[in-house]
C-alpha positions as CSV (number, residue, x, y, z in Angstrom):
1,X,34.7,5.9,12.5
2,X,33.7,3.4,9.9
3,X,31.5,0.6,9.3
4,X,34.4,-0.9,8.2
5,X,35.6,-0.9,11.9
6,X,33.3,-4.0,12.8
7,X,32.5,-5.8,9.3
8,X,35.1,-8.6,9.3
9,X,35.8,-8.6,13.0
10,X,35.6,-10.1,16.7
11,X,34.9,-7.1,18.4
12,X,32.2,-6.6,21.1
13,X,29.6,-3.9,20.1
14,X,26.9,-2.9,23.1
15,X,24.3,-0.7,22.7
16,X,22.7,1.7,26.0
17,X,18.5,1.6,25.4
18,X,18.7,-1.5,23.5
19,X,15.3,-1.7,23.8
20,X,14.4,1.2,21.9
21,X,12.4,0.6,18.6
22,X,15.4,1.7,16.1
23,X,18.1,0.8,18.7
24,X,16.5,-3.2,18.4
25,X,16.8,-2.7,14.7
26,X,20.1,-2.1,14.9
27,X,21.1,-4.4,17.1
28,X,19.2,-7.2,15.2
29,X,20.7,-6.1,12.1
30,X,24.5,-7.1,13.3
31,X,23.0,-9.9,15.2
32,X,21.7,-10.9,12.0
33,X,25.4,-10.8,10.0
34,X,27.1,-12.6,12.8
35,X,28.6,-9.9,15.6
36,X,28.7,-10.3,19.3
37,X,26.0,-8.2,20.5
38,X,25.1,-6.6,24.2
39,X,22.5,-4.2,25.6
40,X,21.1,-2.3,28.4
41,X,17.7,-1.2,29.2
42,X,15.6,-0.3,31.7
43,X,13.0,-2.8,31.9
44,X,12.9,-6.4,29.8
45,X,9.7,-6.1,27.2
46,X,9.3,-8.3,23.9
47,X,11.7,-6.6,22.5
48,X,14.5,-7.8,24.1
49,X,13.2,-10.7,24.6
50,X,13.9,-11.8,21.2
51,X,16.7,-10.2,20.8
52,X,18.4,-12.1,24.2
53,X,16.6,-15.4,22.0
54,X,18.8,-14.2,18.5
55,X,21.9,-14.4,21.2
56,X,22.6,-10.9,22.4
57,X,23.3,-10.3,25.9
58,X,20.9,-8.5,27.7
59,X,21.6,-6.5,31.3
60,X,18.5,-4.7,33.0
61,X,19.6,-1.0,34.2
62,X,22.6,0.4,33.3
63,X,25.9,-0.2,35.3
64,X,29.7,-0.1,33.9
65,X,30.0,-3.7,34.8
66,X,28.0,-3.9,31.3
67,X,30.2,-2.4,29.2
68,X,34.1,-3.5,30.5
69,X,34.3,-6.0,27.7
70,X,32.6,-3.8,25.1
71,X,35.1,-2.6,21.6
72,X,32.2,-0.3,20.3
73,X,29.3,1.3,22.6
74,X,26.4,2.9,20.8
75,X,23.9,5.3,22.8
76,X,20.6,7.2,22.2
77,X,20.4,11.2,21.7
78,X,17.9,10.4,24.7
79,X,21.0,8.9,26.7
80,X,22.3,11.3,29.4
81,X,25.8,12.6,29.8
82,X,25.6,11.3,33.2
83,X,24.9,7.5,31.7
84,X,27.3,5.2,33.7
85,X,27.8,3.2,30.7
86,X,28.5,6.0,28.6
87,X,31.3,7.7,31.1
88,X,33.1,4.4,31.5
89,X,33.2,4.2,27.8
90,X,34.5,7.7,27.6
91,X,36.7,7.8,30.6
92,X,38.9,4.2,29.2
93,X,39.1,5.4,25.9
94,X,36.4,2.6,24.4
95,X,34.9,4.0,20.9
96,X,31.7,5.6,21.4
97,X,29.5,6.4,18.8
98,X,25.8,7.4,18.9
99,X,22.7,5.7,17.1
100,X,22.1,8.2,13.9
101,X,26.1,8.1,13.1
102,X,26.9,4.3,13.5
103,X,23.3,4.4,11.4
104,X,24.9,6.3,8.7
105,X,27.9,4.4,8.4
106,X,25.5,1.6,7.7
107,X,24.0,3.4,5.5
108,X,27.4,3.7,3.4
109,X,27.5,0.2,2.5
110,X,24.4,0.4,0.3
111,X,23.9,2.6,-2.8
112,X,20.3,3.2,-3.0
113,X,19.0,4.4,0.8
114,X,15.5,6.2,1.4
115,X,15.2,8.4,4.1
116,X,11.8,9.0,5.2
117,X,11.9,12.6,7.0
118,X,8.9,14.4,8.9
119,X,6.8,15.4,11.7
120,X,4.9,12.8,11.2
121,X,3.5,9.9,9.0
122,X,7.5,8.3,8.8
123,X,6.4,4.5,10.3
124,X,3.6,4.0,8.1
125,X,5.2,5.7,4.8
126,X,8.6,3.8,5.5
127,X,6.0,0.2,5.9
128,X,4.1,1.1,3.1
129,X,7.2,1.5,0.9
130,X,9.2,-1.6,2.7
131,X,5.7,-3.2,0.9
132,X,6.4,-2.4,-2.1
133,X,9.6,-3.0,-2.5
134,X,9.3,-6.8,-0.4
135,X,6.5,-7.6,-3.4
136,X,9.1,-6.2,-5.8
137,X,12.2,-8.6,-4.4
138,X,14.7,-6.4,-4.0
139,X,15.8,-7.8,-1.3
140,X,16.5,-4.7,0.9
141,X,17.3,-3.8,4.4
142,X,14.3,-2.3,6.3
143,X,14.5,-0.1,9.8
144,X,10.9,0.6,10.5
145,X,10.1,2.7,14.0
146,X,7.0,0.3,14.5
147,X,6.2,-2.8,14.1
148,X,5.4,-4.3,10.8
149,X,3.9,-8.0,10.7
150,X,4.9,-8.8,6.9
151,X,9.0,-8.5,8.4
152,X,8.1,-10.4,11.7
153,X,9.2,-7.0,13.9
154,X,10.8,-3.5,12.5
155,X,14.0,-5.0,10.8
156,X,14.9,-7.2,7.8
157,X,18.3,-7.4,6.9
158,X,18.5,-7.8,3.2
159,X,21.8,-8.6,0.8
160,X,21.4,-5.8,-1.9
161,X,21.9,-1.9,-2.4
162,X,18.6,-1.2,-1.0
163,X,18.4,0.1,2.5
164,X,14.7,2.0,3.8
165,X,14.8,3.8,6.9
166,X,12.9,6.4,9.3
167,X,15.0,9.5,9.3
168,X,14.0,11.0,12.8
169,X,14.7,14.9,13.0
170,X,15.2,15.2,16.6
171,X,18.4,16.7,18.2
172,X,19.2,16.5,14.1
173,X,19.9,13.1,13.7
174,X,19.3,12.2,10.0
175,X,22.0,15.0,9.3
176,X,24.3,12.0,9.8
177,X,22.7,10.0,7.1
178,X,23.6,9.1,3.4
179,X,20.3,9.4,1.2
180,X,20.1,8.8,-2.5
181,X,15.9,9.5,-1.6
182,X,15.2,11.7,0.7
183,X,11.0,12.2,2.1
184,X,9.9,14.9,3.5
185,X,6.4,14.4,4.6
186,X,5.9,17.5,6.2
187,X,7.2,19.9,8.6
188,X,5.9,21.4,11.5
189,X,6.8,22.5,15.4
190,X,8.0,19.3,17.8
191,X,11.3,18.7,19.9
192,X,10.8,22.0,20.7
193,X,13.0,21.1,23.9
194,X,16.0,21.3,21.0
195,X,15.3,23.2,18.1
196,X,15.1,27.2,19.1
197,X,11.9,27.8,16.8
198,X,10.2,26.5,13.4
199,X,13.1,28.6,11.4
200,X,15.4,26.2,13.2
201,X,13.2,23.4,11.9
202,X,12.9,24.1,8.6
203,X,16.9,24.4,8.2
204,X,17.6,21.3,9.6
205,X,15.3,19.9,7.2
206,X,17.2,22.0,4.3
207,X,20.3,20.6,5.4
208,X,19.0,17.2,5.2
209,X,17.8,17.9,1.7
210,X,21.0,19.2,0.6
211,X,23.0,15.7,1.7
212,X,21.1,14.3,-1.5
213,X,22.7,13.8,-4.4
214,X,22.6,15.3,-7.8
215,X,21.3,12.4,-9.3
216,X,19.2,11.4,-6.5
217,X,15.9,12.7,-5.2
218,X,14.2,14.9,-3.3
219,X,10.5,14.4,-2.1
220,X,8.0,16.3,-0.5
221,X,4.8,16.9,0.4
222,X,3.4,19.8,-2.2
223,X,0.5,20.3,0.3
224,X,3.3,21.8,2.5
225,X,4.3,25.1,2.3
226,X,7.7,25.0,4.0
227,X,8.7,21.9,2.1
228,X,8.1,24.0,-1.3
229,X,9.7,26.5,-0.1
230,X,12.5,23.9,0.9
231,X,12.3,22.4,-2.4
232,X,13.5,25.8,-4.4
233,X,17.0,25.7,-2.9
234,X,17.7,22.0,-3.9
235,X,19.8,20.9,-7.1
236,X,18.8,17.0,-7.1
237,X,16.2,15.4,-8.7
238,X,12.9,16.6,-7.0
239,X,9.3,14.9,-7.1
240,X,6.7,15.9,-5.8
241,X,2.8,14.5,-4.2
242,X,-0.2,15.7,-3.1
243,X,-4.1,15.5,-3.6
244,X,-4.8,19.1,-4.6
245,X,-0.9,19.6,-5.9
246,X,2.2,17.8,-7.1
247,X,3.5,15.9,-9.8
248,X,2.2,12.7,-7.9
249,X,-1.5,13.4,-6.6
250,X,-4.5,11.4,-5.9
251,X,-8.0,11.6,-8.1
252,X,-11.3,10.3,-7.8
253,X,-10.8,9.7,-4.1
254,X,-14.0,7.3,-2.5
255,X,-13.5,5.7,1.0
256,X,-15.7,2.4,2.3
257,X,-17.2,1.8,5.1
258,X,-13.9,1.4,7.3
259,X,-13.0,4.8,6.0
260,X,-10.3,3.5,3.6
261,X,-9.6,5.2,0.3
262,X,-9.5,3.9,-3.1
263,X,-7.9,6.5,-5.6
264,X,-6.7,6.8,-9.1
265,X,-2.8,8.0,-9.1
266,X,-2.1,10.4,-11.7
267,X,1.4,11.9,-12.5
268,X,0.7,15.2,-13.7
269,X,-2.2,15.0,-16.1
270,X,-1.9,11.1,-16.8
271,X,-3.6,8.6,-14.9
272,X,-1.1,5.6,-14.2
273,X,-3.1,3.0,-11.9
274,X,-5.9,2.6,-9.3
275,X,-5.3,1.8,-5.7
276,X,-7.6,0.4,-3.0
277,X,-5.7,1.1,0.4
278,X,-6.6,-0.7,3.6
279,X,-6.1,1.5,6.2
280,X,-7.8,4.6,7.2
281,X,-8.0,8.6,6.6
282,X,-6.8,11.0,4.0
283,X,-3.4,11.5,5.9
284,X,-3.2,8.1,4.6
285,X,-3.4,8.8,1.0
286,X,-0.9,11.4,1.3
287,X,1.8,8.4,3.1
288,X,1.0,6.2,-0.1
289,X,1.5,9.0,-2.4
290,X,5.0,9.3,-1.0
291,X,5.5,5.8,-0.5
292,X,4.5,5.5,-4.3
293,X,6.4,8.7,-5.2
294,X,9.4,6.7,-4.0
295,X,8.9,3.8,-6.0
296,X,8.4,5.1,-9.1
297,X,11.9,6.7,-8.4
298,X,13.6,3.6,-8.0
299,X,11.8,2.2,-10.9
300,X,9.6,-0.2,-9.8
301,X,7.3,-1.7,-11.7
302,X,3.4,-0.2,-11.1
303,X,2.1,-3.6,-10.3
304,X,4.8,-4.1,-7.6
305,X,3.6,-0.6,-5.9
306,X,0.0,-1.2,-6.5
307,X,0.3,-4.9,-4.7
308,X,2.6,-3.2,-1.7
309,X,0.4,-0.5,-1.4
310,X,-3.2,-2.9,-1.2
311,X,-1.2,-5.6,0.7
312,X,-0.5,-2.8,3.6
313,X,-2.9,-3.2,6.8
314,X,-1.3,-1.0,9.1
315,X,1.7,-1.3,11.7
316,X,1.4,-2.1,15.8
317,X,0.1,1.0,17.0
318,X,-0.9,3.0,14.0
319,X,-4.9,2.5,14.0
320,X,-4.3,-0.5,15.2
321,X,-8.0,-2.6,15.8
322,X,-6.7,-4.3,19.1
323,X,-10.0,-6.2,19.2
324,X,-13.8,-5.8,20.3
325,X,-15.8,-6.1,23.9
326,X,-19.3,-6.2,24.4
327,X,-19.7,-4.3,20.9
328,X,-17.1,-1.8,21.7
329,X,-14.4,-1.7,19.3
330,X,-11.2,-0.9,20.6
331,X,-8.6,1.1,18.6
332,X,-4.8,2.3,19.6
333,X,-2.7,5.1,18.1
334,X,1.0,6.5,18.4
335,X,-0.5,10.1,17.4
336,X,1.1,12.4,19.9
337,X,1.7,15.6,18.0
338,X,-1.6,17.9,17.7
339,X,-1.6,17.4,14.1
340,X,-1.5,13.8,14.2
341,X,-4.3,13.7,17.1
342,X,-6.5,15.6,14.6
343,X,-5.7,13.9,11.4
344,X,-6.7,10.1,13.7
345,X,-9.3,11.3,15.2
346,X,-11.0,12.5,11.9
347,X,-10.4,9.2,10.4
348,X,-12.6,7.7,12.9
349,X,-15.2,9.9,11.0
350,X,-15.7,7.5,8.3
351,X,-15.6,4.5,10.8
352,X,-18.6,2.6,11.9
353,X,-19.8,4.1,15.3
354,X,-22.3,5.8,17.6
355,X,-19.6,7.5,19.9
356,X,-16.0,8.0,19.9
357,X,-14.3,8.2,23.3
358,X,-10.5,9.2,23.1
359,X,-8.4,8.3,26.0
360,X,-5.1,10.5,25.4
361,X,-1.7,10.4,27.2
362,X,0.3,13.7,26.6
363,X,4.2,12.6,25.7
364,X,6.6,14.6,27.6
365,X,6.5,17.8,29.3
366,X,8.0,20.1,26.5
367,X,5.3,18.8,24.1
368,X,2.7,19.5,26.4
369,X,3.6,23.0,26.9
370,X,5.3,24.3,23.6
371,X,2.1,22.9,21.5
372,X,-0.4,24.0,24.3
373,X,-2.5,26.1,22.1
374,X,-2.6,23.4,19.2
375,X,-3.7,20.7,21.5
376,X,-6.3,22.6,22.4
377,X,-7.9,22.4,18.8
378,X,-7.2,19.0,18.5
379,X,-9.8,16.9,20.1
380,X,-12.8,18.2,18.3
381,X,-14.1,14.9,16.3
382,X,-14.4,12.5,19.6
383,X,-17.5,12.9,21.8
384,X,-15.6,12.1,25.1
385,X,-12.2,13.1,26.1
386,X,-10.5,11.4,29.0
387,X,-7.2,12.8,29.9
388,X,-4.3,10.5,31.5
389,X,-1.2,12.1,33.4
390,X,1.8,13.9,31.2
391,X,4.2,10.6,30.1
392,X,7.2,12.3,31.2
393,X,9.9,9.7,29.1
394,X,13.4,11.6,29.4
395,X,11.6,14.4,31.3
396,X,11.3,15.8,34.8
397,X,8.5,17.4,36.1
398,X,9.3,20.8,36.7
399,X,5.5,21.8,37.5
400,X,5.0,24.1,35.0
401,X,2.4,21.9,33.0
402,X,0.1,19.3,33.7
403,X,-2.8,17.4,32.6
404,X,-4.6,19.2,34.7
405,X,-3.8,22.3,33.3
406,X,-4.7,21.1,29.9
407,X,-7.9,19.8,30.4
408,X,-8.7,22.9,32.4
409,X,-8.3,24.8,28.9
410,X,-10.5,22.1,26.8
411,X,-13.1,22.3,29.1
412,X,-13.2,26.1,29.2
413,X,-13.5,25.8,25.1
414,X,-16.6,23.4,25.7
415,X,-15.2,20.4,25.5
416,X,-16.3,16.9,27.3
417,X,-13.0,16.3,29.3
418,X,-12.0,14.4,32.3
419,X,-8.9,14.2,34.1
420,X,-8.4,10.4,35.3
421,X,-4.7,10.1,37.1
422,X,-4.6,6.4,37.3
423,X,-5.0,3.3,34.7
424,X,-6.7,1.7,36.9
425,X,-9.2,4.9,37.8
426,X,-9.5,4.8,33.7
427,X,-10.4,1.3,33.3
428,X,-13.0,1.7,36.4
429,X,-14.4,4.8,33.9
430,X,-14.4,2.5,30.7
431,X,-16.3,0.0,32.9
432,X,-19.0,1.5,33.9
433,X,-19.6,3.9,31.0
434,X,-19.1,2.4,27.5
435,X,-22.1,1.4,25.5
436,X,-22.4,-0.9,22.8
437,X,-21.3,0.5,19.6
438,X,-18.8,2.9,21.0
439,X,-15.4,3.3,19.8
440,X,-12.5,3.5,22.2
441,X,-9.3,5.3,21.4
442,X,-6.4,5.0,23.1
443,X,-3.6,7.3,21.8
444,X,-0.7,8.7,22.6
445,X,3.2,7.9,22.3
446,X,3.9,6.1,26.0
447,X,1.9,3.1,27.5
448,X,-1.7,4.4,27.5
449,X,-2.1,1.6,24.6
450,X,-1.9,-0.6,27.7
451,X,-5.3,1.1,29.0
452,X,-6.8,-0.9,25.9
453,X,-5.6,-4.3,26.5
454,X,-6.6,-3.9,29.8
455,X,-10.3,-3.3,28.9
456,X,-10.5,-5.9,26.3
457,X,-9.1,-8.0,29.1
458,X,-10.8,-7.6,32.3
């Protein structure tokens, strides 16, 4: 299949989870260059909202009826064989294709494509560096996996060579993808529900590396010793950042009162510019340093990166301040991998506050269980630990793990932990037992963000 299957034509493209965060992109960007345009999902939300208001057709659940019309149907790796969208496409011979290949073939109409690869840190790396390069004017096509203010959502279709994109490792999607830059940020243990073990991990991400070209680059994480390890096997062009190693690092780190950094970038022993970020945490200096790394690969000018980088205050749901209540500040966080849990949670360290209660959704079952043991050393830097039920997503609850379970274990380790089962028991807790000067965190990768809104609301 090409891109070239759809560029000049009539045909009727419809996409199952239309609703999803890179799925909306997607869809957007043919929206966006004129194509008829249709979707299921299972609920409305903003989302498709505006994408029903930029003319695509939007069904709520999924039925065959929806696709009977359809030329082209594009599905999620989190689609089920059982879809009955999918099967009617199959069974009458309509072209299927699923999200990371009709991606790619996007992809193949632009020269210079970043893919940003890891566990974790993609959305606000691939922001940052969507910055930079709006401030530059190079006009390019962004897919961001959150929700970026300065592009009015998490696409902007642009009319050059440049296209920036997430490059999601689960069920090995971004092996499908065409990068002249490829990030890796780091690699650890996650979709442990499809890889076999961290062996398995660390050659998909080789495999990604090697779909680089010679004359393009490879960039990693030199705090990360399974991305140098990575980096030994690979022919391209090959930079690397850090803040104790690297060809890109960070010097003369200070952070202000909302824990933000400010940092002279050095590559290798010569200092090239200072930067003042606005958002929080050393894991945050690391995303600039690739998001910089990037940049000065594509040769763009340093005041270009150092504006980007400065003008960056964070996507939807990525230390997002969601507001303040009776001097209770109220901050939400996608973090739902134990790394990411620790590396927020310390952030609030150099944030203004007397106590930090974390309200924490676990995301999926598989999670929950494969990274027991690294949860359980996760929730050290917040004073009060209130545990919601598992978010199952594509799951079903086999009873093998529960929130139960888990907080069982932190409390055993001396933890302050309580199990809540409802929002609603949750926002009754809040209620009754915040103080003034507390900080709330909500975190997690489902709705607990929702928990937040509520408070600030009620």
């Amino acid at each position: 299949m090409s891109f070239d299957f759809i560029k000049d034509s009539d045909k009727n493209i419809h996409f199952i989870g239309i609703g999803g965060i890179s799925m909306s992109g997607l869809a957007e960007i043919l929206l966006k260059k004129g194509f008829k345009v249709s979707g299921s999902d299972w609920k409305s939300s903003h989302i498709t909202n505006k994408l029903k208001n930029l003319g695509a057709k939007i069904y709520i659940g999924h039925d065959s009826k929806n696709v009977q019309r359809a030329d082209l149907i594009i599905y999620t790796a989190a689609v089920q064989n059982d879809n009955p969208e999918l099967l009617y496409g199959i069974n009458n011979n309509i072209t299927t294709m699923d999200r990371a290949e009709f991606l790619g073939d996007i992809m193949k109409d632009h020269k210079y494509n970043v893919a940003i690869a890891g566990t974790h840190g993609k959305t606000t790396t691939t922001s940052m560096l969507s910055m930079i390069t709006l401030k530059a004017n190079i006009d390019p096509t962004i897919l961001v996996g959150g929700e970026l203010d300065a592009i009015n959502g998490n696409v902007r279709t642009g009319e050059s060579e440049y296209f920036i994109t997430e490059a999601c490792e689960y069920k090995a999607s971004f092996l499908k993808f065409y990068p002249y830059i490829g990030v890796i940020l780091n690699i650890e243990e996650d979709h442990l529900d499809f890889y076999k073990d961290i062996e398995d991990i660390e050659n998909t991400f080789l495999k990604f590396a090697k779909l680089i070209p010679k004359e393009g680059y490879l960039i990693g994480n030199a705090e990360d010793n399974r991305f140098m390890k990575l980096s030994e096997n690979i022919s391209c062009n090959i930079l690397s950042f850090g803040i104790d190693a690297g060809n890109i690092k960070a010097k003369n780190i200070s952070y202000n009162s909302n824990g933000c950094a400010s940092f002279d970038l050095f590559e290798n022993d010569k200092i090239l510019f200072k930067i003042n970020l606005n958002v929080p945490g050393r894991y945050n200096i690391l995303n600039a340093l690739a998001a910089a790394s990037s940049a000065i690969a594509l040769n763009i000018d340093e005041k270009y990166i150092i504006e980007g980088l400065e003008g960056f205050y964070g996507t939807h749901r990525r230390f997002e301040l969601k507001g303040e209540k009776n001097g209770v500040k109220v901050i939400d966080d996608y973090a739902h991998h134990p790394t990411e849990i620790k590396a927020t949670l310390s952030a609030t360290k150099k944030y203004p506050h007397k106590r930090v209660i974390c309200v924490f959704q676990p995301h999926t079952y598989s999670r929950t269980i494969t990274l027991f043991n690294d949860f359980l050393e996760s929730f050290y830097d917040c004073d009060k630990l209130i545990l919601a039920d598992i978010y199952a997503a594509r799951e079903i609850d086999d009873g093998k793990i529960s929130s139960n379970i888990l907080g069982d274990e932190l409390r055993n380790k001396g933890l302050d932990c309580i199990n809540l089962h409802s929002f609603d028991e949750i926002l009754d807790y809040l209620n009754k037992n915040l103080k003034e000067g507390d900080l709330l965190m909500t975190v997690g990768a489902g709705d607990v963000y929702r928990i937040g809104e509520l408070y600030l609301t009620n």
